[in-house]
C-alpha positions in Angstrom: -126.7 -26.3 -53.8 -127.3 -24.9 -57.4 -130.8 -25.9 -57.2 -131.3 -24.2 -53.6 -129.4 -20.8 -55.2 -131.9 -20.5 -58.1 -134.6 -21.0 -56.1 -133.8 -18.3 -53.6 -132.9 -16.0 -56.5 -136.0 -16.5 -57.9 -138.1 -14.6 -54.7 -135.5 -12.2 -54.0 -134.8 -10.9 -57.2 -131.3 -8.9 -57.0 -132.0 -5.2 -58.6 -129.0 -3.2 -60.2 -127.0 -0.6 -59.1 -127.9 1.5 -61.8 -131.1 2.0 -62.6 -132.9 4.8 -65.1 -134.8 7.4 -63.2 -138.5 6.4 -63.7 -137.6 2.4 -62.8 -136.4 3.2 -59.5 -139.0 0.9 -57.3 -140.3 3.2 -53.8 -138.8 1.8 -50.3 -141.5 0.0 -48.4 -140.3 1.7 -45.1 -141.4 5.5 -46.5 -141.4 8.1 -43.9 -144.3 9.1 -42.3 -146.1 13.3 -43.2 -144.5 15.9 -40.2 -146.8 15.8 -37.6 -149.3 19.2 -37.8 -149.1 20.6 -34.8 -151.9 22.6 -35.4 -154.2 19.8 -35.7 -153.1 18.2 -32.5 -156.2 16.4 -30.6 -157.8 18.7 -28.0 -156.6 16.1 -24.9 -153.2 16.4 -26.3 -152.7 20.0 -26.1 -154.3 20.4 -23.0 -151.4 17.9 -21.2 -148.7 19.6 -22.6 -150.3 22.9 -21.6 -150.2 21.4 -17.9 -146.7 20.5 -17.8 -146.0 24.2 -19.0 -145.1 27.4 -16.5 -147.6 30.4 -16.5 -144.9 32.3 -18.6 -144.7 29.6 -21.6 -148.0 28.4 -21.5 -149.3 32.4 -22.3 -146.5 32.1 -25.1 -147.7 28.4 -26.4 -151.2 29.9 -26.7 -150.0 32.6 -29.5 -148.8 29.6 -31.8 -152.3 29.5 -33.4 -155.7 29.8 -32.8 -156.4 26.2 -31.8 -154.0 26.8 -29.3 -155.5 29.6 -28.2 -158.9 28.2 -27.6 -157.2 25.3 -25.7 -155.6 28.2 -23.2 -159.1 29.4 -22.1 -161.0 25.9 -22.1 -162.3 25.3 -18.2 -160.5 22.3 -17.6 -156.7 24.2 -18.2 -157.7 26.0 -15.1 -159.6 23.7 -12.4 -155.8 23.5 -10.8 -153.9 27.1 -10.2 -151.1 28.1 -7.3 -151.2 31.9 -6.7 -147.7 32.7 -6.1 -147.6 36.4 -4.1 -144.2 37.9 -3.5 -142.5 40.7 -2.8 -139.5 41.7 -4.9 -138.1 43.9 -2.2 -138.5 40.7 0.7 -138.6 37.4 -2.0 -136.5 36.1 -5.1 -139.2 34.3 -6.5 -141.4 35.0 -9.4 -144.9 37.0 -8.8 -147.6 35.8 -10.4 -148.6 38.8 -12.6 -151.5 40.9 -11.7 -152.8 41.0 -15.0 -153.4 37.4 -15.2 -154.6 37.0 -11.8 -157.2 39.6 -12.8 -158.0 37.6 -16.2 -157.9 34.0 -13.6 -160.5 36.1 -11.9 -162.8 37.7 -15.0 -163.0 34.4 -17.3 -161.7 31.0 -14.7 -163.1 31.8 -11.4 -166.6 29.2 -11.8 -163.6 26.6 -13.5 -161.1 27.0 -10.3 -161.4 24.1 -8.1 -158.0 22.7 -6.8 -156.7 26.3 -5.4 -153.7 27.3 -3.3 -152.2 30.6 -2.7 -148.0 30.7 -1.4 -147.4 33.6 0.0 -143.6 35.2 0.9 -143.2 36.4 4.8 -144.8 39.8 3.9 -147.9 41.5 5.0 -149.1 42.3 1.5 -148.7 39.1 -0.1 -150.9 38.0 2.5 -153.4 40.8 2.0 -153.0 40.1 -1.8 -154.3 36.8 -1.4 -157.0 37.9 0.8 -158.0 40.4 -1.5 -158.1 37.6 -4.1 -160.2 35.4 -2.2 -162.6 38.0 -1.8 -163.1 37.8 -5.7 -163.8 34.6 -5.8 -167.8 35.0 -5.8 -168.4 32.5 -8.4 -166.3 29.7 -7.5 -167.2 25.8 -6.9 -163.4 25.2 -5.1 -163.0 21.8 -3.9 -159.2 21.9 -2.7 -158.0 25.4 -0.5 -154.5 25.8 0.8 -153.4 29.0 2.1 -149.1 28.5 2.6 -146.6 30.7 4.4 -143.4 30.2 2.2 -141.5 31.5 5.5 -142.7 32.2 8.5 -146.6 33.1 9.1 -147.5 35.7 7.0 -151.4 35.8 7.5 -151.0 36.4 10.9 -149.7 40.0 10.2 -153.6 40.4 8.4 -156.3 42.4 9.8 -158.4 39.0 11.0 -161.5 40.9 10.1 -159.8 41.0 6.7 -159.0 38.1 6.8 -162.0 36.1 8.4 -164.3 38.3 5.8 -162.0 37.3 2.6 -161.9 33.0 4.0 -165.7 33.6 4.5 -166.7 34.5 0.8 -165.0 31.2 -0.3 -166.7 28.7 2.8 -170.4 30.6 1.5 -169.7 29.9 -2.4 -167.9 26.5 -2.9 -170.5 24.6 -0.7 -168.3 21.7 -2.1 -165.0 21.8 -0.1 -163.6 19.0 0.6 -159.8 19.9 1.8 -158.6 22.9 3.8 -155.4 23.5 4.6 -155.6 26.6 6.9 -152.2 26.8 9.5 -151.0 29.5 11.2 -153.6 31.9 9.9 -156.2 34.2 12.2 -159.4 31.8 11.1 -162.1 31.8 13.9 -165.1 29.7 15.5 -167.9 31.5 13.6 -165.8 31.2 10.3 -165.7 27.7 10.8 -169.8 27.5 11.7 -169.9 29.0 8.3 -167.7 26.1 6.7 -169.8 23.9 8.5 -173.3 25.1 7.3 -172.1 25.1 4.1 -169.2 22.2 3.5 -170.5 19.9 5.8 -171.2 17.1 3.6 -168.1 17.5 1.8 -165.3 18.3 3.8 -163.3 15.3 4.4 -159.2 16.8 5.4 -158.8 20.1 7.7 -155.4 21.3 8.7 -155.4 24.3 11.0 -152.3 23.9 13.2 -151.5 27.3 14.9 -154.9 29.0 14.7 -154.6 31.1 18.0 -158.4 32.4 17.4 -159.9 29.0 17.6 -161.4 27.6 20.7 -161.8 23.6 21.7 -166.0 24.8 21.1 -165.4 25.7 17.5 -163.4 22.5 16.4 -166.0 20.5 18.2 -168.5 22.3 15.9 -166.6 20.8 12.7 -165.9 17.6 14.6 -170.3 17.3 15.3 -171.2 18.5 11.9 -168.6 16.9 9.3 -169.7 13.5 9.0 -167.2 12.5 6.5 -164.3 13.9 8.1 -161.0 11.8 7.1 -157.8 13.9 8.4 -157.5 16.3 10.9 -154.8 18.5 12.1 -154.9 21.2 14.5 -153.2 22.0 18.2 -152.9 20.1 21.3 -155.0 23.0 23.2 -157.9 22.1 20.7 -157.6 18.4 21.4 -160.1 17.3 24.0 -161.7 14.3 25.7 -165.5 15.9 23.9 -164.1 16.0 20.9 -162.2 12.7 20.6 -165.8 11.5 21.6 -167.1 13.6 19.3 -165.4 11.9 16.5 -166.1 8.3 18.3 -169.7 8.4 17.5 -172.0 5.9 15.4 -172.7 9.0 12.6 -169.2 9.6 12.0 -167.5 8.2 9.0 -163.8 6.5 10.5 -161.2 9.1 11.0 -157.7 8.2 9.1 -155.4 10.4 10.1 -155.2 12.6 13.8 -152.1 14.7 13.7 -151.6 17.3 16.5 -149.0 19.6 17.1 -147.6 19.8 20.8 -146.1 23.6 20.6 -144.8 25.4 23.4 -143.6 29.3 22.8 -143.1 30.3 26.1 -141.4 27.7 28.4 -142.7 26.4 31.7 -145.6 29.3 31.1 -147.7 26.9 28.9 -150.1 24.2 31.1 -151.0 21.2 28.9 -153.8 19.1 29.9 -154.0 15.2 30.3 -156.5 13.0 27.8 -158.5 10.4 29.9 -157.2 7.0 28.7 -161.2 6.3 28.0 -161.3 8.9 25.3 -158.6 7.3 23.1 -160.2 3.9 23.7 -163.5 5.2 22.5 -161.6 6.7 19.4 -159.5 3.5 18.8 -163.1 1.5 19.0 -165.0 3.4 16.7 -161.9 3.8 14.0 -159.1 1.2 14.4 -156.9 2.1 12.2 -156.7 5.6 12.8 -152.9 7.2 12.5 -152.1 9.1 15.5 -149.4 11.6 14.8 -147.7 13.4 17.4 -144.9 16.3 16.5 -143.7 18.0 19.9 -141.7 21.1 20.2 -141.6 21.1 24.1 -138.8 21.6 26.6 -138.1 18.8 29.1 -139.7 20.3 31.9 -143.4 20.3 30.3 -143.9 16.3 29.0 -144.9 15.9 32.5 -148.5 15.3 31.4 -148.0 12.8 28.6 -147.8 8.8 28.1 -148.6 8.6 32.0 -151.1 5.8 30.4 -151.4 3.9 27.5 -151.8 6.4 24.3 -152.7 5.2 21.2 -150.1 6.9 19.3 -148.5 5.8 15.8 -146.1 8.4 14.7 -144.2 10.7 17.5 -141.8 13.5 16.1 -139.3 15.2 19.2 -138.4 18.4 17.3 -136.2 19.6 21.0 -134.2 17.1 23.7 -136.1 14.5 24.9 -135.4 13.4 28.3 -134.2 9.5 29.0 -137.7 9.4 31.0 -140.0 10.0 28.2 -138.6 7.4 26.0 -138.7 5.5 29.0 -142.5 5.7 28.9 -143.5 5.5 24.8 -141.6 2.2 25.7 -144.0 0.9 28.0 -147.4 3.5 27.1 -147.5 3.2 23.3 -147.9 -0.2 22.0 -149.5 1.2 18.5 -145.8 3.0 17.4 -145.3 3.0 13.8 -142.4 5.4 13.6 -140.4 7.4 15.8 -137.8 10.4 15.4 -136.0 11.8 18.4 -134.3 15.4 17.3 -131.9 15.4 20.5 -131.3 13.5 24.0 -128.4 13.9 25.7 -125.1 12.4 27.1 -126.8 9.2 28.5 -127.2 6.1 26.4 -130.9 5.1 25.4 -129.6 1.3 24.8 -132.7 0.2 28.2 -134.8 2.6 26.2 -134.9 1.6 23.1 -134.8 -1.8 23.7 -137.7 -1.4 25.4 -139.2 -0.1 22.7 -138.7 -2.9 20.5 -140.1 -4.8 23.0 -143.3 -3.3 23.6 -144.0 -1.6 19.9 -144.6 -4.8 17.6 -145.2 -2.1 14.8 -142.2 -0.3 14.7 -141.0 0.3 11.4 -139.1 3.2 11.0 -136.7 5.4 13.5 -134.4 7.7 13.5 -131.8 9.4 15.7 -130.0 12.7 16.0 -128.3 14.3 18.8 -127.9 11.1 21.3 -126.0 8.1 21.8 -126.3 4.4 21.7 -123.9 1.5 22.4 -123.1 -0.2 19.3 -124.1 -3.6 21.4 -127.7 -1.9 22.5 -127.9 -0.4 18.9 -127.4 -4.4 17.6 -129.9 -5.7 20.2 -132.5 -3.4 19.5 -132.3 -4.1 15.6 -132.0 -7.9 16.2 -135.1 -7.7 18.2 -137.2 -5.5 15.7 -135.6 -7.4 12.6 -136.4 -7.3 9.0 -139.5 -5.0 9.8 -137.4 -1.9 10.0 -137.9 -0.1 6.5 -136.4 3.1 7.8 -133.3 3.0 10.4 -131.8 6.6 10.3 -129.1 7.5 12.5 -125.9 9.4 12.2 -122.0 7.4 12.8 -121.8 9.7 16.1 -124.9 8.5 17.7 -123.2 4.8 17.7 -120.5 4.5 20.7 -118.2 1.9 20.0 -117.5 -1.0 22.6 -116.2 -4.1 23.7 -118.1 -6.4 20.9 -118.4 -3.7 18.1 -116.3 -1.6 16.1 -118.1 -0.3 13.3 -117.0 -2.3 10.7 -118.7 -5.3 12.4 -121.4 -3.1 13.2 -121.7 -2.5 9.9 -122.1 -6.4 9.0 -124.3 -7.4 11.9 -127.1 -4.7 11.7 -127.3 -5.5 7.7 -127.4 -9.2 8.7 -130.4 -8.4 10.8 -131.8 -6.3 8.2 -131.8 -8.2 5.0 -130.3 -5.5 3.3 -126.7 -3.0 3.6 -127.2 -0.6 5.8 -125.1 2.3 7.2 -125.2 5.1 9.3 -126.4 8.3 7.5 -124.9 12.1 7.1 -127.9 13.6 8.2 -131.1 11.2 9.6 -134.5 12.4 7.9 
């Protein structure tokens, strides 16, 4: 033991308490220099610039002049969200003029990820068209025009507005995603995206665009090779231009979302797709997503899911009748997911169960405003199984019975699951 104590005390020698001054040995864990900010690499800088608001990235910029130069390098502005509002109709914060004007004078050429938000007033909207206007030099890629509230740039001049979308569509000649709803955009607008985006464009949202005719979509949908995602009203939806997207030259759609919109009820006509049409679309891209929001009344889904629809994601934003569930049962195998805002009195237990039947692909649902037995609700989840990732429905929906209260609902429907599962608050 004595021998094993020297030799340890002989490689860690033991120093004194008390040592003079100028013997004192230096830690071998000394602290690392502060960090110069200053000198902080340019790729550095520029990231914490892009986590920062307008307001503190302008302040961060008078810290130095490294800084500085960081806050007017091209690549701090290739992404920028023109917030317009009106203190008198908005609470939220304006982008300042003077920096929009300075965006304008020294970023324009850098912007290329660009969207403008705009509060429900007419002269946010004009402001942004008058900012488009500007935009001369530009090589934009992304374009997104949003209504905060409701439609905004549909209380704009449309010459105004068609002549302010028009200057970006002739300049970019690189667009590649558009998102242009509820605005007054027209067909020869769009022959002017088209002669000069058509190689690029790839997404195009223009849901609620009253000026645009089934001819001018058609246009885009014959042109735009590399289309990916569209969006855009039922009344622009055709047979010619599901075909039109069906042929050899087009690159496979991805995503087909339409919006089924009536405003004035039983004073709207909707028109019936030929079953052939889908089937040519479903040929030519077979994994296309088919999504389908409708904000009818009852009295006008006479014209759909007569036939087999190719549908993948159907969105009831008013009652849907026992009828029409009846036939997405038996005419849309393809279902994904499926949200019904409101039914009625009646149980859907046949309904849904029918569903589950028919749609192999079902994977996510969710109920408000109706009702279910809790033995139908337990039959249809049995039969769909562990491939429901999203089962949203409120406690009131579920009608107690015979077999279920809902404590043993509880149980069995998590059983079937794989996982705990309760009714929601609120269904998303």
């Amino acid at each position: 033991m004595k021998r094993g104590r020297s030799a340890l005390n002989s490689k860690c020698p033991i120093f004194p308490y008390h040592e003079k001054p100028g013997k004192r040995h230096k830690p071998s864990f000394a602290l690392s220099p502060p960090t110069d900010w200053g000198n902080l690499p340019y790729h550095i800088v520029l990231q914490i610039f892009q986590h920062l608001s307008l307001v503190d990235r302008a302040r961060a910029s008078s810290v130095c002049r490294w800084w500085n130069d960081v806050f007017h390098m091209p690549d701090l502005w290739r992404r920028f969200e023109f917030e317009l509002n009106q203190p008198a109709t908005s609470y939220l914060r304006s982008t300042h003029p003077d920096l929009i004007q300075q965006i304008i004078k020294k970023h324009a050429q850098h912007l290329q990820y660009v969207s403008f938000k705009v509060d429900s007033s007419r002269e946010s909207a004009e402001a942004a068209c008058d900012i488009l206007s500007q935009l001369v030099n530009c090589t934009i890629k992304t374009l997104g025009l949003i209504s905060t509230a409701r439609s905004s740039f549909m209380d704009v001049s449309q010459a105004h507005f068609v002549s302010a979308l028009t200057v970006v569509f002739v300049n970019s000649k690189s667009l590649s995603s558009i998102k242009i709803d509820d605005t007054p955009v027209d067909d020869p607008s769009l022959k002017v995206l088209v002669a000069n985006n058509s190689d690029t464009l790839k997404l195009l949202k223009m849901s609620s665009c009253p000026h645009v005719s089934p001819a001018g979509i058609l246009c885009v949908a014959d042109q735009c090779h590399g289309l990916r995602e569209l969006a855009l009203n039922y009344h622009l939806l055709s047979d010619e231009l599901l075909l039109a997207l069906s042929s050899e030259k087009h690159v496979h759609l991805e995503h087909l979302r339409i919006d089924v919109v009536s405003e004035n009820p039983g004073q709207t006509h909707f028109h019936t797709i030929k079953r052939s049409s889908w089937e040519a679309l479903l040929r030519h891209s077979p994994k296309v997503n088919i999504v389908m929001y409708f904000f009818l009344y009852e009295e006008e889904f006479d014209p759909f899911f007569c036939e087999e629809t190719p549908v993948t994601h159907l969105y009831f934003g008013r009652a849907v009748s026992k009828e029409m569930l009846g036939r997405i049962g038996l005419n849309c195998p393809r279902l994904v997911e499926l949200v019904v805002c409101a039914n009625g009195l009646n149980p859907l237990d046949e309904e849904l169960i029918r569903i589950a039947k028919r749609c192999k692909s079902l994977t996510a649902i969710g109920l408000g405003e109706c009702e279910v037995t809790c033995s139908g609700f337990v039959e249809f989840v049995k039969m769909c199984g562990g491939r429901l990732t999203q089962l949203s429905i409120m406690e009131d929906v579920l009608i107690p019975d015979n077999s279920y209260n809902m404590e043993q609902l509880h149980s069995e429907v998590s059983k079937h699951l794989g996982r705990l599962w309760f009714p929601d608050m609120m269904p998303t």
